[in-house]
C-alpha positions as CSV (number, residue, x, y, z in Angstrom):
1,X,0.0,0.0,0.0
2,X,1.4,3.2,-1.1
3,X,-0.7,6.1,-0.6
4,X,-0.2,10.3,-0.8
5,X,-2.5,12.9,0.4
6,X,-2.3,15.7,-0.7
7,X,-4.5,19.1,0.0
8,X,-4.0,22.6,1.5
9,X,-3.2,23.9,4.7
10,X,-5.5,22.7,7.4
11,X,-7.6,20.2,5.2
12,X,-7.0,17.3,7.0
13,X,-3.7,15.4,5.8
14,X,-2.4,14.9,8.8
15,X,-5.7,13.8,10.9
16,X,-6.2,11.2,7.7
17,X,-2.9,10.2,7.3
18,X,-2.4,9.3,10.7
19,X,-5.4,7.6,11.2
20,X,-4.7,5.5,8.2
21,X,-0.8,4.8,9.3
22,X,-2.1,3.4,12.6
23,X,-4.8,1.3,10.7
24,X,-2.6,-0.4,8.3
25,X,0.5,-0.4,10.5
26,X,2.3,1.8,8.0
27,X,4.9,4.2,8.4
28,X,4.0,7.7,7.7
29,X,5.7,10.8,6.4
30,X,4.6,14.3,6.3
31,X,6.6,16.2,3.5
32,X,7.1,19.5,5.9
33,X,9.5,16.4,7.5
34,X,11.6,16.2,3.6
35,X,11.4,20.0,3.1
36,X,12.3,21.5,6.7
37,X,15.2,20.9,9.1
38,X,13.3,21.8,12.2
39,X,14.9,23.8,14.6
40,X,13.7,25.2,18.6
41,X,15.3,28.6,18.9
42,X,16.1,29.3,15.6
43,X,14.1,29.5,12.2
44,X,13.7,26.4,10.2
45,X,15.8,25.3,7.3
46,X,14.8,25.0,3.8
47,X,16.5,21.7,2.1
48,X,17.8,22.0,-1.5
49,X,15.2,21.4,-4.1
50,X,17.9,18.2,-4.3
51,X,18.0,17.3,-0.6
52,X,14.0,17.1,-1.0
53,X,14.0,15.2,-4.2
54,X,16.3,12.4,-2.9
55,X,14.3,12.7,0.9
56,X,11.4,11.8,-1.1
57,X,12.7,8.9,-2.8
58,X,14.2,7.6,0.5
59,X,10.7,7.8,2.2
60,X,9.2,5.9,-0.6
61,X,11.8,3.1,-0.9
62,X,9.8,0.5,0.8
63,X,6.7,-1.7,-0.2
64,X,4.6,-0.1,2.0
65,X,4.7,4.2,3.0
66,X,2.1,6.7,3.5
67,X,3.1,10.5,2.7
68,X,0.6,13.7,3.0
69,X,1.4,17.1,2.0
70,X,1.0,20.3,0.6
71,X,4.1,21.1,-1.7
72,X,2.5,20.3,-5.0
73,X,4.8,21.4,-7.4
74,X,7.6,19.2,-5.4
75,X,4.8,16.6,-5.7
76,X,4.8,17.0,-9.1
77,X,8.4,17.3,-9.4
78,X,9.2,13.9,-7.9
79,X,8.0,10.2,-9.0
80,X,6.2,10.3,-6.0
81,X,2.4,9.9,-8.0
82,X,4.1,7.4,-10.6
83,X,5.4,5.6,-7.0
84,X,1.8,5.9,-5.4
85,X,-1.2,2.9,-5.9
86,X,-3.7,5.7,-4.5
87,X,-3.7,9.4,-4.3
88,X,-6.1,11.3,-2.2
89,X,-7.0,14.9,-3.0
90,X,-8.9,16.6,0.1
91,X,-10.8,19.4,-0.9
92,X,-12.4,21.1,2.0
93,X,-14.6,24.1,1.3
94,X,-12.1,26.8,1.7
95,X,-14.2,29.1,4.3
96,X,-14.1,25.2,6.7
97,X,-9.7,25.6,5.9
98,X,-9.6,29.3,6.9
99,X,-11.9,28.1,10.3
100,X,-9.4,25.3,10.7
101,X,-6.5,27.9,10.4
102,X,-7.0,30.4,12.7
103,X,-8.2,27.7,15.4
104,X,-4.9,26.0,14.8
105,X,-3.3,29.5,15.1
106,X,-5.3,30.2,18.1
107,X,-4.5,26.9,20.1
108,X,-1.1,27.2,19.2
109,X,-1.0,30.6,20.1
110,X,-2.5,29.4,23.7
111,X,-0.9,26.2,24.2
112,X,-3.3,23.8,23.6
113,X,-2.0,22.5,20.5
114,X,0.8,20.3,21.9
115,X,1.9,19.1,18.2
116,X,4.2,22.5,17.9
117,X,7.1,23.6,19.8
118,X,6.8,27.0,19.7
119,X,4.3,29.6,19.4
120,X,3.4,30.8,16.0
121,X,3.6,34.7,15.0
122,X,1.3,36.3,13.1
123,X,3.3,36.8,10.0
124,X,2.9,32.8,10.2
125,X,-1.0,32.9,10.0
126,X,-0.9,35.4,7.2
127,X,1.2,32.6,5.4
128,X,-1.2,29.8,6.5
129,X,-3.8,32.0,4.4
130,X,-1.7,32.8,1.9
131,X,-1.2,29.1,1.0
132,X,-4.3,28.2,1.2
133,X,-5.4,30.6,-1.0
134,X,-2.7,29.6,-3.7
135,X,-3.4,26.0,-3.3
136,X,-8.1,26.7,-4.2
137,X,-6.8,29.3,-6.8
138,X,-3.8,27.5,-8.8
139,X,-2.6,24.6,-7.3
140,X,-5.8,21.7,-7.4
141,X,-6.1,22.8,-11.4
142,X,-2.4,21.7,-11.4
143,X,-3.2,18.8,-10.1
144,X,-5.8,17.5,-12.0
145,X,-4.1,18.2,-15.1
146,X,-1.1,15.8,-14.1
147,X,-1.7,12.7,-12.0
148,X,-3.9,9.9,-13.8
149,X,-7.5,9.9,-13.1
150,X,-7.1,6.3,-12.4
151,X,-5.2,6.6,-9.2
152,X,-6.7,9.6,-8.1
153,X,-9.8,9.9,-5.9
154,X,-11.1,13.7,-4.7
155,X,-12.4,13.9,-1.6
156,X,-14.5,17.0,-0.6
157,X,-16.0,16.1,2.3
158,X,-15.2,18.8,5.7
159,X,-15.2,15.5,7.9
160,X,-12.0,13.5,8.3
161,X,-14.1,10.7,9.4
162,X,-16.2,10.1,6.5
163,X,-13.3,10.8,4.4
164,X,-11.6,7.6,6.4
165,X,-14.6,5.8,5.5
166,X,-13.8,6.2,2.4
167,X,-10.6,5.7,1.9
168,X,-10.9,2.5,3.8
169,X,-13.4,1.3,1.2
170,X,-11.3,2.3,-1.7
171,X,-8.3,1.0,-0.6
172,X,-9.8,-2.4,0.9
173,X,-11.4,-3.2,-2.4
């Protein structure tokens, strides 16, 4: 099982992908983790567009991976849609991503979000906007004009739970 998700900011990748590596007992990669050297005190550091390509193909060396992200033209760059048996496109109603991002910003912001490490400025949530926006206005037409309809399933669903459901049953088949 080789699977990518890919969507905007705050569409759900990570809930899904998670969900689904826990499921099927299958290691999974966010591509923020290819891209980014993560650092505490300092800001992060961007990998070579080489550094990611090669970060990509190590992540999907195996029989079995799944990887969710939002760096479509790296994506696109890579054999990582040639590599993948299923590809999931989440497509959230953009007003449900903007909600998602400002209560991620918030909880961050607060504390309760215990997934980052620091707390986010606003110059980060204008980003977080930002990319959204770029991935509804350019980035899904990009998509659908280059990975094969037959491994491709779009889901527009707001609920990562029914968008497990069907994943499950598409994969499972």
């Amino acid at each position: 099982m080789k699977v990518s998700i890919v969507g905007p900011v705050a569409s759900g990748k990570t809930t899904i992908a998670y969900q689904l590596s826990v499921e099927k007992n299958v290691k999974m990669t966010g591509i923020d983790e290819l891209v980014w050297i993560r650092q505490k005190s300092k800001p992060d550091i961007r990998r070579s567009h080489q550094q990611r390509i090669e970060n990509i193909d190590i992540a999907t060396a195996g029989s079995q991976w799944i990887i969710e992200g939002a760096q479509v033209r790296l994506i696109l760059e890579s054999d990582l849609i040639e590599k993948s048996d299923y590809v999931f496109i989440l497509k959230a109603n953009r007003m449900v991503v903007y909600y998602r991002i400002l209560k991620r910003f918030l909880f961050q912001t607060i504390g309760l979000d215990k997934r980052n490490i620091y707390k986010p400025k606003f110059s980060e949530l204008k980003n977080y906007y930002r990319w959204a926006n770029k991935f509804y206005d350019n980035e899904f037409e990009m998509l659908y004009k280059m990975i094969p309809r037959s491994k491709t399933t779009i889901l527009t669903g707001r609920n990562a739970q029914k968008n497990m459901v069907l994943i499950r049953e598409i994969i499972n088949k």
